[in-house]
TIBA-357175 format. One record per residue (C-alpha): z, y, x; residue number from 1; residue in three letters. Coordinates in nm, 2 decimals, decimal comma, padded with zeros to 4 digits, m for minus. Layout:
<pts>
Z|Y|X|NUM|ALA
...
</pts>
This chain:
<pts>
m00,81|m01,91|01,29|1|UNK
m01,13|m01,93|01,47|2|UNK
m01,30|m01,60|01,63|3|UNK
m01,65|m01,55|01,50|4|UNK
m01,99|m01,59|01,72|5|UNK
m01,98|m01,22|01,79|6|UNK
m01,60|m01,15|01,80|7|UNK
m01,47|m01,04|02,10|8|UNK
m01,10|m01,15|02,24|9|UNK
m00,86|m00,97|02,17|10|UNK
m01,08|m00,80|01,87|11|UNK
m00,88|m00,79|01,52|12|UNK
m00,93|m01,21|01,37|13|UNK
m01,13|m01,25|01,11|14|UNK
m00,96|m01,10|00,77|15|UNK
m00,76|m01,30|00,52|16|UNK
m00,87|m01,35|00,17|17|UNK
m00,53|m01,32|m00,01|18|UNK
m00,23|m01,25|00,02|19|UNK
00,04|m01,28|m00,24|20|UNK
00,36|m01,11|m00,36|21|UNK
00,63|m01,30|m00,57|22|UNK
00,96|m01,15|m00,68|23|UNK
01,31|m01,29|m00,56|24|UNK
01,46|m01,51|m00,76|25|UNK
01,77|m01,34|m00,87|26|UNK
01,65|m00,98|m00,80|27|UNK
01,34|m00,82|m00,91|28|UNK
01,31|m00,55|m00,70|29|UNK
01,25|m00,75|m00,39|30|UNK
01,01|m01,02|m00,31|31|UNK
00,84|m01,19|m00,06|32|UNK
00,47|m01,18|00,07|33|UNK
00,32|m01,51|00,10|34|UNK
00,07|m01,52|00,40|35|UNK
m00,04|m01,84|00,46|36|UNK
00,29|m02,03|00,50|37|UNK
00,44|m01,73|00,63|38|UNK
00,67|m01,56|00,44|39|UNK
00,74|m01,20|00,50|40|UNK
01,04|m01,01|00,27|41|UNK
00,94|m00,69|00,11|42|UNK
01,02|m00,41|m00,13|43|UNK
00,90|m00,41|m00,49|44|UNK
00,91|m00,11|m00,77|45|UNK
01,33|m00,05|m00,92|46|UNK
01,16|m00,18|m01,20|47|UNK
01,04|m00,50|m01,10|48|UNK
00,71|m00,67|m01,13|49|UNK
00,52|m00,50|m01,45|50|UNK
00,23|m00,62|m01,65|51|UNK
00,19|m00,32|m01,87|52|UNK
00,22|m00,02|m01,60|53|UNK
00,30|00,33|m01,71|54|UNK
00,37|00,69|m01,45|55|UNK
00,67|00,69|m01,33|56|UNK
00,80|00,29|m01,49|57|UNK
00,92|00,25|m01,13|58|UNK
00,75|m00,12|m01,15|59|UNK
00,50|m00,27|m00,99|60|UNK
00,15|m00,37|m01,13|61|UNK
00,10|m00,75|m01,22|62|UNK
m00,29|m00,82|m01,08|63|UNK
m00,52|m00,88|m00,80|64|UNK
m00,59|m00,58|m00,59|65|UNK
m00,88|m00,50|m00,33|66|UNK
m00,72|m00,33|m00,04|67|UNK
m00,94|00,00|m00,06|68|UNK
m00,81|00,12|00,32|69|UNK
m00,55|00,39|00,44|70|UNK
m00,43|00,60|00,67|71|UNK
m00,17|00,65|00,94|72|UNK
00,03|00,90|01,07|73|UNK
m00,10|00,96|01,44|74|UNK
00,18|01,20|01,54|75|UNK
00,44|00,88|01,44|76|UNK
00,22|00,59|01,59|77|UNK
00,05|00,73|01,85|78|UNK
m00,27|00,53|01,83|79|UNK
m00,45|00,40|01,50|80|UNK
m00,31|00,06|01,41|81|UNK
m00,56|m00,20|01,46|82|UNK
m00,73|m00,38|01,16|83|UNK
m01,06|m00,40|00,99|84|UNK
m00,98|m00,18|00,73|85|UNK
m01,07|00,18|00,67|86|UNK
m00,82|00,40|00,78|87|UNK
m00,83|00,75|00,93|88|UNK
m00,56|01,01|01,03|89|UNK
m00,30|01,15|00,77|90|UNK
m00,30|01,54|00,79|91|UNK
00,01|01,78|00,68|92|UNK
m00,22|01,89|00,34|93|UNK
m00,23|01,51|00,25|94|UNK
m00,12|01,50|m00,10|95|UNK
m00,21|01,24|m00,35|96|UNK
m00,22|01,36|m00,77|97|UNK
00,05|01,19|m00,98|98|UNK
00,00|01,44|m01,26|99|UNK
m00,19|01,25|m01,58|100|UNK
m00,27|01,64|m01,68|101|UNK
m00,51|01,69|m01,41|102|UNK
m00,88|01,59|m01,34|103|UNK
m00,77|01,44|m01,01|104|UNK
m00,48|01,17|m01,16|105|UNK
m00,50|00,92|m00,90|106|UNK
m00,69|01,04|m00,65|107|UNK
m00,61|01,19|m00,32|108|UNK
m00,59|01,62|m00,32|109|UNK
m00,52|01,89|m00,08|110|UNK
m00,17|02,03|m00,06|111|UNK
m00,06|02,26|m00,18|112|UNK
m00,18|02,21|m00,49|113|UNK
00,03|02,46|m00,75|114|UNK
00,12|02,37|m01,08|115|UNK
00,00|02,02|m01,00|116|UNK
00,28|01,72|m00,97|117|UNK
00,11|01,55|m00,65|118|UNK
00,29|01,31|m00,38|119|UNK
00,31|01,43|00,02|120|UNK
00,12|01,17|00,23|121|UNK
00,25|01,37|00,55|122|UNK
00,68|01,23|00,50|123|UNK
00,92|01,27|00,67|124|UNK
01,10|00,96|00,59|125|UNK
00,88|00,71|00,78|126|UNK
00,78|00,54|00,47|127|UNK
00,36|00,70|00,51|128|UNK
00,30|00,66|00,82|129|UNK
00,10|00,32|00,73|130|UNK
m00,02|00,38|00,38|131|UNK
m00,25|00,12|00,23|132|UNK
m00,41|00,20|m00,13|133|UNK
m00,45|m00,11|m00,36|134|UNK
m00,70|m00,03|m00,54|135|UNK
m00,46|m00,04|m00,86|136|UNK
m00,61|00,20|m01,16|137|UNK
m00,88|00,34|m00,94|138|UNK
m01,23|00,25|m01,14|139|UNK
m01,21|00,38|m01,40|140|UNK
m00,91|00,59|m01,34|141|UNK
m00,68|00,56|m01,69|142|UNK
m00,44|00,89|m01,71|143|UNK
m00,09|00,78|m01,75|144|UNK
m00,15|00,43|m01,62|145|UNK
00,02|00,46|m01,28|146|UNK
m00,09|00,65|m00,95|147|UNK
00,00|00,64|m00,62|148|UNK
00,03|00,23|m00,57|149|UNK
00,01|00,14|m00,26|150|UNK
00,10|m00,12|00,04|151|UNK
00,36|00,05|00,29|152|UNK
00,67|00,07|00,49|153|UNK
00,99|m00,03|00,35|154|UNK
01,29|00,17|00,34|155|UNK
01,65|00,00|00,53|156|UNK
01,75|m00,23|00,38|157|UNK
01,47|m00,29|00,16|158|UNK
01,53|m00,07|m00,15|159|UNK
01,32|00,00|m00,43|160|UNK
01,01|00,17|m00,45|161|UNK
00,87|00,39|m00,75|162|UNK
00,59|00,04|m00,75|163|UNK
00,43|00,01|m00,43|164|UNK
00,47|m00,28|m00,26|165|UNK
00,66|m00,22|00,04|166|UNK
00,74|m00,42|00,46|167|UNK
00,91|m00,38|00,76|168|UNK
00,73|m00,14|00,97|169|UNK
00,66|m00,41|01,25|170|UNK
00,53|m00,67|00,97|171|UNK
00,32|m00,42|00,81|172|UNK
00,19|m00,30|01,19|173|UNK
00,09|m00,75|01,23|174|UNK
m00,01|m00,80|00,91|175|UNK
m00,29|m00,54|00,92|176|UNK
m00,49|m00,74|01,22|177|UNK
m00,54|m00,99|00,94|178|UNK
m00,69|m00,75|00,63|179|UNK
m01,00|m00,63|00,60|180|UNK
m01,23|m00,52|00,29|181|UNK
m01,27|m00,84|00,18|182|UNK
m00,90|m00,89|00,14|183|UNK
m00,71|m00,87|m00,22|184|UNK
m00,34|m00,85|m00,31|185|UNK
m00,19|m01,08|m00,55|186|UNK
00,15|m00,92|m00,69|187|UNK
00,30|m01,15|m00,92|188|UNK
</pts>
């Protein structure tokens, strides 16, 4: 890919348009991420690639998703990862609602948040540390339509998630130098 007029070497390349997620033959919980001809293995939701999503289904939304930006967690990377996208720092009070009750449903909070059911962006695991949201239920926001649906890093051995769409740490870390706004998702 060519830099642009104004692009400076070594500056993050010019952003893909799509990118695309297919599940493996054989195993819905697993699929690949088609960039290009490059074919990257990831993790997909226990329940497999989903076209009606529901909180808590465990699958993973069948659509085309604008990659809204992130975060990272600068105490586990060091520096921010580089790529066009908006992303800023995670914080320890990082939470994001998950609770179809509350006003917030889908939307990132401020932990701790009592009597609320709301996902830690601050793990421990590993799995946070590059979080991307997928713009999947955001506008308008329907309660009980699945939350928390992001791009991020795989577990070992690439198991399940609860319907993100989930990479190896290092392919997540190159595949950001190629998104930007303009980017979408395709997942099935």
């Amino acid at each position: 890919m060519r830099r642009g007029r104004n692009e400076e070497p070594g500056s993050v390349r010019l952003s893909l348009g799509e990118i695309r997620v297919r599940a493996t033959v054989g195993d819905r919980r697993r699929g690949h991420l088609l960039v290009g001809p490059t074919v990257i293995p990831c993790a997909l939701g226990a329940g497999g690639i989903v076209i009606a999503k529901r909180e808590g289904d465990g699958g993973s939304p069948r659509g085309r998703f604008r990659l809204r930006g992130g975060a990272y967690r600068p105490d586990h990377l060091g520096i921010r990862p580089r790529t066009a996208l908006p992303l800023r720092a995670t914080r320890p009070e990082d939470g994001w609602c998950d609770d179809r009750r509350d006003r917030r449903y889908n939307r990132p909070i401020r932990l701790p948040a009592p009597g609320v059911s709301a996902e830690s962006m601050w793990r421990g695991d590993g799995l946070y540390d590059v979080v991307i949201d997928l713009d999947y239920n955001r506008a308008p926001i329907r309660k009980g339509r699945g939350s928390a649906i992001f791009l991020h890093i795989a577990r070992d051995g690439y198991r399940p998630t609860e319907g993100c769409v989930a990479l190896a740490r290092a392919d997540l870390l190159r595949l950001l130098r190629r998104l930007g706004p303009r980017t979408h998702l395709r997942i099935g």
